[in-house]
C-alpha positions as CSV (number, residue, x, y, z in Angstrom):
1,X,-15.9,-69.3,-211.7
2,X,-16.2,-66.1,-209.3
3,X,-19.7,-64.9,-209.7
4,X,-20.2,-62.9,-206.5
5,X,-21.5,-59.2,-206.8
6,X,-20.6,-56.2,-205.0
7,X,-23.6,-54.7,-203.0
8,X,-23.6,-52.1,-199.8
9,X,-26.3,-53.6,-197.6
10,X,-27.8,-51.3,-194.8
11,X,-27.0,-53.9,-192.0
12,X,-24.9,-57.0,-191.9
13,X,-27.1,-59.2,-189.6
14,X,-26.3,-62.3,-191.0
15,X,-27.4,-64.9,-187.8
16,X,-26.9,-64.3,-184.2
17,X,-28.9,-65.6,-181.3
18,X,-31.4,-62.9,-179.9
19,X,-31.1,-62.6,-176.1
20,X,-33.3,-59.8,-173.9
21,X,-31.1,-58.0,-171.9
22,X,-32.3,-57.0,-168.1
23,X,-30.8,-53.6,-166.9
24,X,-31.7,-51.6,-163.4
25,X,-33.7,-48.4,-164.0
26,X,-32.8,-45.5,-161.8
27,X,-36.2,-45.9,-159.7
28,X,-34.9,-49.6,-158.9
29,X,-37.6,-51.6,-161.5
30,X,-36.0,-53.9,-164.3
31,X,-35.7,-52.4,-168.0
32,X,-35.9,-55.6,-170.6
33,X,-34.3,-54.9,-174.3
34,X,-34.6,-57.5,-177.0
35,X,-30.9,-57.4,-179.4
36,X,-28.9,-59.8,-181.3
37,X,-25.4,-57.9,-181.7
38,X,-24.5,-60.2,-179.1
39,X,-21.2,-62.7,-178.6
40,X,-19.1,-64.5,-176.1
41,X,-15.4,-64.9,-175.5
42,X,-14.5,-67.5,-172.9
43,X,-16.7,-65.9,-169.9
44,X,-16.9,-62.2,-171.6
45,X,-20.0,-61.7,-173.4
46,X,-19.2,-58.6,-175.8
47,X,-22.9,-56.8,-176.8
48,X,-23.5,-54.3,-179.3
49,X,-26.7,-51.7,-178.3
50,X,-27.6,-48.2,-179.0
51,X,-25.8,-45.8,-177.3
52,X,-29.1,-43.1,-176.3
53,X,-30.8,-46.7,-175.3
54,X,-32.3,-46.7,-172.0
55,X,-29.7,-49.7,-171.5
56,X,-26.7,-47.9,-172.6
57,X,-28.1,-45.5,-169.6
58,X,-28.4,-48.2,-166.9
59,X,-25.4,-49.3,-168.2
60,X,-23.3,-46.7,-167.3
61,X,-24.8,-45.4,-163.8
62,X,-25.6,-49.0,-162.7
63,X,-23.2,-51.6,-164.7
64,X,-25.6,-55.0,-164.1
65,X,-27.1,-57.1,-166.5
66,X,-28.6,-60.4,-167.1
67,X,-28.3,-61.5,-170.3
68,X,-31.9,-63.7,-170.5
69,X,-31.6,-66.4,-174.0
70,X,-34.8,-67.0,-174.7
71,X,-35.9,-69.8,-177.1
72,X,-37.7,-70.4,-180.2
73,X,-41.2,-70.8,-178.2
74,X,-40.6,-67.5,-176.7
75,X,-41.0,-65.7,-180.0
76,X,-44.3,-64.6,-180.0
77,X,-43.4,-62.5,-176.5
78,X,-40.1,-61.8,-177.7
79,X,-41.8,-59.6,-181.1
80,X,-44.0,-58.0,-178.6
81,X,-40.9,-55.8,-176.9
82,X,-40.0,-54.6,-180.8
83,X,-40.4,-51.2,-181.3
84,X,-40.5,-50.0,-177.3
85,X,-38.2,-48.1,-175.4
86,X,-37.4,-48.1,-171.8
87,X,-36.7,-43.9,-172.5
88,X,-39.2,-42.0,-172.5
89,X,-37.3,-38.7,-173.8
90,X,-36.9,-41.5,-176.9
91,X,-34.3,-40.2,-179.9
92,X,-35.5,-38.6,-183.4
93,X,-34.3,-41.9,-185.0
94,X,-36.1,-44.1,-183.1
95,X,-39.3,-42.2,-183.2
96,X,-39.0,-41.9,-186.5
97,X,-38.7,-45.5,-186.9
98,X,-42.1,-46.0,-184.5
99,X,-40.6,-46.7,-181.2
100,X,-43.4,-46.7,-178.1
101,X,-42.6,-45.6,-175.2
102,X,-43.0,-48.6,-172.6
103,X,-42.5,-48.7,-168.8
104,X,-43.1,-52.4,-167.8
105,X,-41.7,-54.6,-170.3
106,X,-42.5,-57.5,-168.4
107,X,-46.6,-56.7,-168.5
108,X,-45.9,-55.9,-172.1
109,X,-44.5,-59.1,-173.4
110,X,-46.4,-61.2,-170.4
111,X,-43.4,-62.4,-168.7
112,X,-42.2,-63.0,-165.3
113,X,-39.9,-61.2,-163.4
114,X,-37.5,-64.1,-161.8
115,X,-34.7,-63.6,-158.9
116,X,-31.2,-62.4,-159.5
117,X,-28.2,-64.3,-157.2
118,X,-25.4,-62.0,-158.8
119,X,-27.1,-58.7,-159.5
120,X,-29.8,-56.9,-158.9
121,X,-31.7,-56.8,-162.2
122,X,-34.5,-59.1,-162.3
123,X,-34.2,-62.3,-165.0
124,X,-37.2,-63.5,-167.1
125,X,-38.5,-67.0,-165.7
126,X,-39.7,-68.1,-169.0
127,X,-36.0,-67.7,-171.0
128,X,-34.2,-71.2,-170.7
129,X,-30.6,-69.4,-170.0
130,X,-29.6,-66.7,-167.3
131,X,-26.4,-65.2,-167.2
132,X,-25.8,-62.6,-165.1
133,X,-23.1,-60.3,-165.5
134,X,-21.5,-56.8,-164.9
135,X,-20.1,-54.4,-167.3
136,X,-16.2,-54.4,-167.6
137,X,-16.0,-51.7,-170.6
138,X,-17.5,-49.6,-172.7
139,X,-16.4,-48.6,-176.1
140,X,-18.1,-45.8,-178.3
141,X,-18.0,-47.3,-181.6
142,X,-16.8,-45.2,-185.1
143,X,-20.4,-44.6,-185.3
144,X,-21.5,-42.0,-182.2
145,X,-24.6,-43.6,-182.0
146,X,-23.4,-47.3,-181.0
147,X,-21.6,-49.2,-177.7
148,X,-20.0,-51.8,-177.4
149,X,-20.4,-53.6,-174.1
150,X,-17.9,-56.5,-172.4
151,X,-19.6,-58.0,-170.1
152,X,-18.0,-60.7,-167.9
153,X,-20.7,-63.1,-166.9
154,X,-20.7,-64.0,-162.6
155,X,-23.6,-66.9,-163.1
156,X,-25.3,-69.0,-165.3
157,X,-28.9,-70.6,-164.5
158,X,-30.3,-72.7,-167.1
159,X,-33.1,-75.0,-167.5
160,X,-32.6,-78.4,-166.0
161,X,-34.0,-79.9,-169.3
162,X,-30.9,-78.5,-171.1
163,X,-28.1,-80.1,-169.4
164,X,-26.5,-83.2,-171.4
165,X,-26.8,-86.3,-169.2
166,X,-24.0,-87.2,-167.0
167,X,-22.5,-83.7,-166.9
168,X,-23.5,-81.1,-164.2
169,X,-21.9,-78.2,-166.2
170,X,-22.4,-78.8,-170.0
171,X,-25.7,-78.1,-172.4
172,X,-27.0,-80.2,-174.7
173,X,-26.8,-79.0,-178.0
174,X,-29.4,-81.2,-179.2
175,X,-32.0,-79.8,-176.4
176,X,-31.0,-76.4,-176.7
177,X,-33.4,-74.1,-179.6
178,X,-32.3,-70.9,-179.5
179,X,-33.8,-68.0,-181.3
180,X,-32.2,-66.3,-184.2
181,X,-32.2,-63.2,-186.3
182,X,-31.2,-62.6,-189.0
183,X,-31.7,-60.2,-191.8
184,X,-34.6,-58.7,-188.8
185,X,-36.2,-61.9,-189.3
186,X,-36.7,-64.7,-186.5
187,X,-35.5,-68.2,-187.1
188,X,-34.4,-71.2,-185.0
189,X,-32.0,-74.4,-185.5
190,X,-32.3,-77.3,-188.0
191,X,-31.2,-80.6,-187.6
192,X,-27.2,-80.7,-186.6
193,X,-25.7,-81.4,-190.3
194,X,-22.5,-83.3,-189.6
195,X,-20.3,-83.8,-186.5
196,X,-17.4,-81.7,-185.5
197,X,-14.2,-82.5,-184.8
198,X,-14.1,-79.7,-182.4
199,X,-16.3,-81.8,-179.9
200,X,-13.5,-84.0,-179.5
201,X,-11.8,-81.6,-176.6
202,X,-13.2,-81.6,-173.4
203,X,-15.3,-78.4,-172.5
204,X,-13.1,-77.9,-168.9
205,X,-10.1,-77.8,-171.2
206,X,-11.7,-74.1,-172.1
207,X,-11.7,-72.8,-168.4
């Protein structure tokens, strides 16, 4: 027996990793935004932001990223870049919503800027994951106020502790925690809950 209801929720943030994206400022210093409207296609990472974001700006004049996956240890630094802005001519909306306007991200959340090989914005040294990327297309969404952003991803760093033994090139799922949101809530894994048949294929058959 069906006994689903109907309801019209404000957001439909159901789980997604959270990742802090690192854009290049106009005066050449390294703008850090924490999101979760994020997903990857083969090597195209497709991100969803706001489009009067100081990364939608960078964005477009400078198309550069790293996308930085920070784990569920980080969260505690990861909450502290909620509610700032890179812009300091900030939107109504976000004002409204009690947005700050911050310059150095890095001092704010106490992380580290690390070295870029790809591009020039800098990557945080404390996320386990770097992937560095540059913008391929931008889409206005229906709604004005959102972009979508494909990304196709030129490196990936990761933390040596990550990779599954006997493999230069794979993760271990079992090693890897990432942070989640959902519902604007933080979470992290459980225990994997049964095995997948998809693990049968050989990662290399995806390239």
């Amino acid at each position: 027996m069906n006994n689903h209801v109907d309801i019209d929720p404000a957001i439909l943030y159901f789980g997604t990793p959270v990742v802090l994206l690192s854009t290049l400022n106009e005066d050449g210093t390294t703008n850090l935004m924490p999101m979760s409207s994020v997903f990857w296609l083969g090597r195209t990472a497709v991100l969803g932001i706001g489009a009067s974001s100081q990364t939608a700006q960078n964005l477009r004049d400078r198309p550069e990223i790293v996308i930085n996956l920070p784990s569920v240890d980080l969260v505690t630094q990861v909450d502290g870049l909620a509610l700032t802005t890179g812009n300091a001519a900030m939107s109504s909306g976000k004002a409204k919503r009690g947005y700050v306007f911050v310059a150095d991200k890095y001092a704010r959340a106490k992380l580290t800027p690390y070295g870029s090989d790809t591009v020039l914005p800098t990557s945080v040294a404390e996320c386990p994951v770097h992937m560095e990327g540059m913008v391929s297309s931008l889409h206005d969404l229906g709604e004005p106020k959102l972009l979508a952003v494909e990304v196709g991803v030129t490196a990936v760093r990761v933390a040596p502790a990550l990779r599954l033994a006997g493999h230069l090139n794979r993760i271990d799922p079992d090693r890897w925690r990432p942070l989640v949101m959902s519902f604007q809530h933080f979470y992290g894994l459980g225990d994997r809950v049964h095995p997948s048949r998809l693990a049968s294929i050989d990662e290399e058959l995806y390239r």
